[in-house]
C-alpha positions as CSV (number, residue, x, y, z in Angstrom):
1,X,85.8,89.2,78.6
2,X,87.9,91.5,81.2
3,X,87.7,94.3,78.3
4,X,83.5,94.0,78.9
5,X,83.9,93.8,82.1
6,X,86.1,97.2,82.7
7,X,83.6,98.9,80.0
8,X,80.8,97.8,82.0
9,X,82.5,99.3,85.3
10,X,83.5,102.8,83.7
11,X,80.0,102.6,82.1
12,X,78.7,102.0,85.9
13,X,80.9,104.7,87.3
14,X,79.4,107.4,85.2
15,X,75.9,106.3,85.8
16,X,76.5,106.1,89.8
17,X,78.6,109.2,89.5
18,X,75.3,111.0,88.7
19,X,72.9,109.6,90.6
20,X,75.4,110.5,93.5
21,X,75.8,114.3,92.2
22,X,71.8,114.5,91.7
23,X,71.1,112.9,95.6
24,X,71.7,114.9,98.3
25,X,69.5,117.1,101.1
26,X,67.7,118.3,98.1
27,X,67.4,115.9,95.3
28,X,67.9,116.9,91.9
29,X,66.7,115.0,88.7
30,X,69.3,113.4,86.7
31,X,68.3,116.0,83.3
32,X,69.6,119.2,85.5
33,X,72.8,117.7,86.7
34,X,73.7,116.2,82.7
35,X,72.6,119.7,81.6
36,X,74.6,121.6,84.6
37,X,77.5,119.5,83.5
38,X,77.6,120.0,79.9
39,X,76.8,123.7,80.5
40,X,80.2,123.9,82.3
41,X,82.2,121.9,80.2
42,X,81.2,123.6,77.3
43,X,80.9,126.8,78.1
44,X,77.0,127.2,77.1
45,X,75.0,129.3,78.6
46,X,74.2,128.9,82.3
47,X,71.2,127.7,83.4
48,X,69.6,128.7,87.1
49,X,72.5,130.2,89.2
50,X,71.6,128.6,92.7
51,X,71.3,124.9,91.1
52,X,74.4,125.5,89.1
53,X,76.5,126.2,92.0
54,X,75.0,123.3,94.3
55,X,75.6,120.6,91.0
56,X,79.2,122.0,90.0
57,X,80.5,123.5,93.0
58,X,79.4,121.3,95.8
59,X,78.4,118.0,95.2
60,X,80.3,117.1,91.7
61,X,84.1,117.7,93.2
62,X,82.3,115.8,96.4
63,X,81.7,112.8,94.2
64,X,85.0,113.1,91.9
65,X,87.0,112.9,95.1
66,X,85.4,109.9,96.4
67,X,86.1,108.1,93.3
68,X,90.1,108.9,93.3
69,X,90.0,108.0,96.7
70,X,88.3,104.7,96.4
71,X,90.2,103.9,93.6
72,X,93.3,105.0,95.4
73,X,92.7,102.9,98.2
74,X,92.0,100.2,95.8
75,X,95.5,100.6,93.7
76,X,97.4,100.6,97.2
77,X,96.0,97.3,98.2
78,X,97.1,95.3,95.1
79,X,100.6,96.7,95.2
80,X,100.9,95.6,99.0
81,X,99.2,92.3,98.6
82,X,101.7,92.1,95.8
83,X,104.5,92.6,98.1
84,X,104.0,91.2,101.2
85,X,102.5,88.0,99.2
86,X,99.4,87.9,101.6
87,X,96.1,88.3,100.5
88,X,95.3,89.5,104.4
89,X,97.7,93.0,103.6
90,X,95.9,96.3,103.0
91,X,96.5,99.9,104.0
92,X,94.4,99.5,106.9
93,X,95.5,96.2,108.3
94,X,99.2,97.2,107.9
95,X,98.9,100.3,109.7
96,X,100.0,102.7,107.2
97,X,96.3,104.3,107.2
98,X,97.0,104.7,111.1
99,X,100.6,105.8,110.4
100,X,99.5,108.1,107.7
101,X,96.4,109.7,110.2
102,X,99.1,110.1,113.2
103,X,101.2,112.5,110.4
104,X,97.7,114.3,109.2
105,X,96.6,115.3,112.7
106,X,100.1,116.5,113.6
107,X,99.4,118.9,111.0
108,X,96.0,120.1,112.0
109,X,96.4,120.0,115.6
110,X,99.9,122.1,115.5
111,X,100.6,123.2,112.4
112,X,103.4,122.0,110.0
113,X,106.2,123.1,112.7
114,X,105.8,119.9,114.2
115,X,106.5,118.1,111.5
116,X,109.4,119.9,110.2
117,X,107.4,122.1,108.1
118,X,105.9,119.5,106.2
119,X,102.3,119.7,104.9
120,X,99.6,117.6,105.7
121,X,99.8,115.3,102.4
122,X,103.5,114.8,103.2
123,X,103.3,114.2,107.0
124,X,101.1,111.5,106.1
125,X,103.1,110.6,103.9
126,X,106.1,110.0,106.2
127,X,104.5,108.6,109.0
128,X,102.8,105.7,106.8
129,X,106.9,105.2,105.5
130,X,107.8,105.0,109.4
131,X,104.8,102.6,110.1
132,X,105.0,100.5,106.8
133,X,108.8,100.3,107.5
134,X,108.7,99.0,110.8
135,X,106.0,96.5,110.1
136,X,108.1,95.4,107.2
137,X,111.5,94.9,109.6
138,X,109.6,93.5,112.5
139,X,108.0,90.8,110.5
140,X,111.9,89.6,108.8
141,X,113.6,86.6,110.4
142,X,116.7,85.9,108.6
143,X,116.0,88.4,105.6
144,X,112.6,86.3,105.2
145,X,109.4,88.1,105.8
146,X,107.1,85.8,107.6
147,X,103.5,86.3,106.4
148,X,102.8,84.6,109.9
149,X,103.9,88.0,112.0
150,X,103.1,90.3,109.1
151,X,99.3,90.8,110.0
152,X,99.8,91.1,113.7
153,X,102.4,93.6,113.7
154,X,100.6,95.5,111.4
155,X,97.8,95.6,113.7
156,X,99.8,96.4,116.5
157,X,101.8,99.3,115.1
158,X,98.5,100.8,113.7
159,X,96.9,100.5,117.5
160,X,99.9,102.4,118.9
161,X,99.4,104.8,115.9
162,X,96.0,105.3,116.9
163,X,96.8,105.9,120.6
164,X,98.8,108.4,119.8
165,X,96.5,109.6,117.5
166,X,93.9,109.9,120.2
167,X,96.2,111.5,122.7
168,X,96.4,113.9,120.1
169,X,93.1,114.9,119.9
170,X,92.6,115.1,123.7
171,X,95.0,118.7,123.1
172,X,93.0,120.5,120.5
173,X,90.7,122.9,120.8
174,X,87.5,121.1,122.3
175,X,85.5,123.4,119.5
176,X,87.8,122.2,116.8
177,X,88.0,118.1,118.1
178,X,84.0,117.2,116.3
179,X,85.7,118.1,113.0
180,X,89.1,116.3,113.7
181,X,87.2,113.4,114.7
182,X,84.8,112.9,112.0
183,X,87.9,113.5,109.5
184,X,89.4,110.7,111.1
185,X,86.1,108.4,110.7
186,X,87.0,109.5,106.7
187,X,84.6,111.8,105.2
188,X,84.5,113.4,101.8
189,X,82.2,116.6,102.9
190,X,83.7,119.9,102.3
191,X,85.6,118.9,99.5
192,X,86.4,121.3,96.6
193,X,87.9,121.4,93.2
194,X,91.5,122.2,94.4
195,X,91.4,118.6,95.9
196,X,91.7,116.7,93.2
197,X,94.7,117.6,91.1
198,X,97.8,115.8,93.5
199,X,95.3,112.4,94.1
200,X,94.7,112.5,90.4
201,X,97.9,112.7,89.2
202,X,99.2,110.5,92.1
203,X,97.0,107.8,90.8
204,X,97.7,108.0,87.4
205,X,101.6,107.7,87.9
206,X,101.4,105.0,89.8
207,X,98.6,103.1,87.5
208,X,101.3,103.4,84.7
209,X,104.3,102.0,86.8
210,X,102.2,99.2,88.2
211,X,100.8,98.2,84.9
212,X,104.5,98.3,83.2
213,X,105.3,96.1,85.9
214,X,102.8,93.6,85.7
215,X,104.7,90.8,84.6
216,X,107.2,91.2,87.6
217,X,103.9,91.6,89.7
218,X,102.9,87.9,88.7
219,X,106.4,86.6,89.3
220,X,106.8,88.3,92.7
221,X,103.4,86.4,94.2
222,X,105.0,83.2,93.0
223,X,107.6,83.3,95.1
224,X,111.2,85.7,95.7
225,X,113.2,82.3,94.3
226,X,110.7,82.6,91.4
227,X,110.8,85.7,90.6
228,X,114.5,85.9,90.8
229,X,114.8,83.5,88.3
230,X,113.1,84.7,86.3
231,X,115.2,88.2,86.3
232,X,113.3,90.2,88.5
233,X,115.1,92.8,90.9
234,X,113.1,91.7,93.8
235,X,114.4,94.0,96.3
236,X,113.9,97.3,94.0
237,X,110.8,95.8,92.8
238,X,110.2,95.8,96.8
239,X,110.8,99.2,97.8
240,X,108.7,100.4,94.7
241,X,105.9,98.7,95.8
242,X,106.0,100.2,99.5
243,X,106.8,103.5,98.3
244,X,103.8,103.5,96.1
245,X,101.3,102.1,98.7
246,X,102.8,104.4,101.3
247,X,102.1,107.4,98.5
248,X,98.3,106.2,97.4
249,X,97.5,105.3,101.2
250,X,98.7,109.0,102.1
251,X,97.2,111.1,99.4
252,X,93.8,109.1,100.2
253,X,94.5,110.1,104.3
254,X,95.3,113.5,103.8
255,X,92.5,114.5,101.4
256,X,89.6,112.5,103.1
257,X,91.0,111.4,106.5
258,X,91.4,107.1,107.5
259,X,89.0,105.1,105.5
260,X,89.9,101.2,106.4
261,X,89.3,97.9,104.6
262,X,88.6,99.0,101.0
263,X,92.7,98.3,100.0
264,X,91.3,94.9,102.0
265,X,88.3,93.9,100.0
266,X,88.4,95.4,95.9
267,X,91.5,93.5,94.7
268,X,90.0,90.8,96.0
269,X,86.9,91.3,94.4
270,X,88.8,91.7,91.4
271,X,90.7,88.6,91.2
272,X,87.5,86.8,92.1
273,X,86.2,88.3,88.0
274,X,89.5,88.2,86.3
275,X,92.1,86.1,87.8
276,X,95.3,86.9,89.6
277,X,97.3,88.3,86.5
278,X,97.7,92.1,87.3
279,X,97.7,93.2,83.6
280,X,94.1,92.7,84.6
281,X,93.4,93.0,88.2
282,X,94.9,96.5,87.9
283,X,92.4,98.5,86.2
284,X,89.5,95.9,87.6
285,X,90.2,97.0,91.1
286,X,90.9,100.7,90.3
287,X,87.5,101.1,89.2
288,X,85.3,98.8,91.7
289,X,87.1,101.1,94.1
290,X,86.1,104.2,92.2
291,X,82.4,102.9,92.5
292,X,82.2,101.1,95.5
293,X,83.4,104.5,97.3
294,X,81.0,106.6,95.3
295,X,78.2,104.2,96.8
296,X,79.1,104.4,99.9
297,X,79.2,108.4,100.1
298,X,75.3,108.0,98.8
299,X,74.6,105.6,101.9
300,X,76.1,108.3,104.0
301,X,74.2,111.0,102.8
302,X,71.0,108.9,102.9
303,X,70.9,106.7,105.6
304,X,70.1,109.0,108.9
305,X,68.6,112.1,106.6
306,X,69.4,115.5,107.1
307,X,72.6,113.9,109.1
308,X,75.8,112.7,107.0
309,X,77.8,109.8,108.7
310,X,81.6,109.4,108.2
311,X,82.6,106.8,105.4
312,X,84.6,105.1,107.6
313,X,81.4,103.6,109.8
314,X,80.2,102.0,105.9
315,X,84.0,100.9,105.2
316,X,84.7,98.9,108.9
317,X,81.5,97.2,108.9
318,X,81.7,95.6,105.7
319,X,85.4,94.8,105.8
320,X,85.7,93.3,109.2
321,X,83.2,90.4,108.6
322,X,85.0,90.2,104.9
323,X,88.0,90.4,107.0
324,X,87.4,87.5,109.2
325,X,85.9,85.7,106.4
326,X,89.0,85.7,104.4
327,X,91.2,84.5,107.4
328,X,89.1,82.0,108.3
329,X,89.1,80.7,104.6
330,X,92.8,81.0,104.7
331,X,93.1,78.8,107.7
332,X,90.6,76.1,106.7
333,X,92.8,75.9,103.7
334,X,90.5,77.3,101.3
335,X,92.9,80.2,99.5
């Protein structure tokens, strides 16, 4: 059954993958973008230079990115539900997509001086460590996380990340603040070939370590006792598992900016189909995230025609009610 399932999902990805390359301010029918694509891949001939270079150049590593970020996003959200044991933990609510943001905009507001000549993948990528491990600390009480603290201090620490985020923004260039704001919002506009090599392979690594660890995945959400006993290295297991959301959660930041609440809602989704063993709740989520964030790059392109809104309006007002939806369920005693 999960084997149809995930054949049915790649099978859907494709499909949505080229509606989404063939919409756009001038539609294009599905025949030219297939053609366009095997053209390239190939090496055939080429067909008419202008569509070419709007199918291949523009909208195709447009849609590709959206997919690795989705599925990113997605693959960071199991392995911190995973360690935190709370289905409420995500990228988003934790603050490490705040975290991560604060480290991006250093970068593009100042350059990488200010962040000790990192780039902007790996400011991200240290400011989501600082917020993740300070949201991890503050929620302890006697070497015990409490999943009771865990969800506001991750809000809180992603506020202050965001007012310092915002203070930021209020010393760029006024010319230059439109752009750094809509980046923030998340948008996959602009993007190009060269941006999807370090998410790719990010994802990838990642995938395999996760799936290898599967079994120590299912432990670990029974319990550390439980997972102890049954000869997992809890603590390493631990720091694997915030590395690896800090690192998805930061590639997804500094390719496409803060897109919130999809780490929240696909694993979810995906236990809902398959269950809560990660063997298969792994490659589930990775794909609905892959389409899910493909869809909702059509809906920005298509909603408020010839204007493109920022993935992040889509993301937030889907995931907050799902949000508040979930916690209430958790408190009436229903997960």
């Amino acid at each position: 059954m999960t084997g149809v399932l995930i054949a049915g999902l790649a099978a859907g990805l494709v499909l949505i993958t080229v509606a989404a390359i063939s919409i756009g301010s001038v539609n294009l029918p599905f025949g030219a973008v297939w053609k366009t694509i095997g053209t390239r891949l190939t090496g055939a001939g080429a067909g008419d230079p202008l569509r070419d270079q709007v199918i291949w150049d523009i909208r195709t590593p447009r849609v590709l990115v959206a997919a690795l970020v989705g599925a990113a996003l997605s693959v960071a959200g199991v392995a911190l539900q995973a360690l935190v044991r709370n289905p409420l933990a995500d990228p988003y609510i934790l603050g490490i997509s705040s975290g991560a943001s604060l480290g991006a905009v250093l970068v593009v507001a100042f350059g990488a001086s200010a962040v000790g000549g990192l780039g902007v993948t790996g400011a991200a990528f240290a400011m989501s460590i600082l917020s993740v491990l300070a949201v991890y600390a503050l929620s302890q009480r006697g070497g015990r996380l409490l999943d009771s603290r865990l969800v506001l201090i991750g809000v809180a620490v992603g506020y202050l990340c965001s007012a310092a985020t915002t203070y930021l923004q209020l010393q760029v260039n006024p010319t230059e603040l439109h752009g750094l704001m809509f980046w923030l919002m998340g948008s996959v506009a602009g993007a190009t070939w060269s941006d999807l090599g370090i998410p790719a392979a990010v994802i990838a690594a990642c995938m395999v370590f996760l799936l290898l660890q599967a079994r120590n995945l299912n432990a670990l959400m029974a319990g550390e006792d439980a997972a102890a006993g049954l000869g997992t290295s809890v603590r390493s297991l631990r720091i694997a598992l915030l590395v690896i959301g800090s690192l998805l959660t930061a590639t997804a930041v500094s390719v496409v900016g803060g897109i919130g609440f999809v780490g929240l809602m696909m694993p979810h989704a995906a236990r809902f189909l398959v269950g809560g063993d990660h063997r298969r709740v792994l490659p589930v989520a990775l794909l609905m995230g892959a389409v899910f964030l493909v869809a909702v790059d059509i809906a920005c392109r298509t909603v408020d025609r010839p204007n493109e809104l920022p993935v992040g309006i889509f993301t937030t007002g889907l995931g907050v009610p799902f949000f508040i939806w979930l916690l209430l369920r958790r408190r009436s005693g229903g997960a």
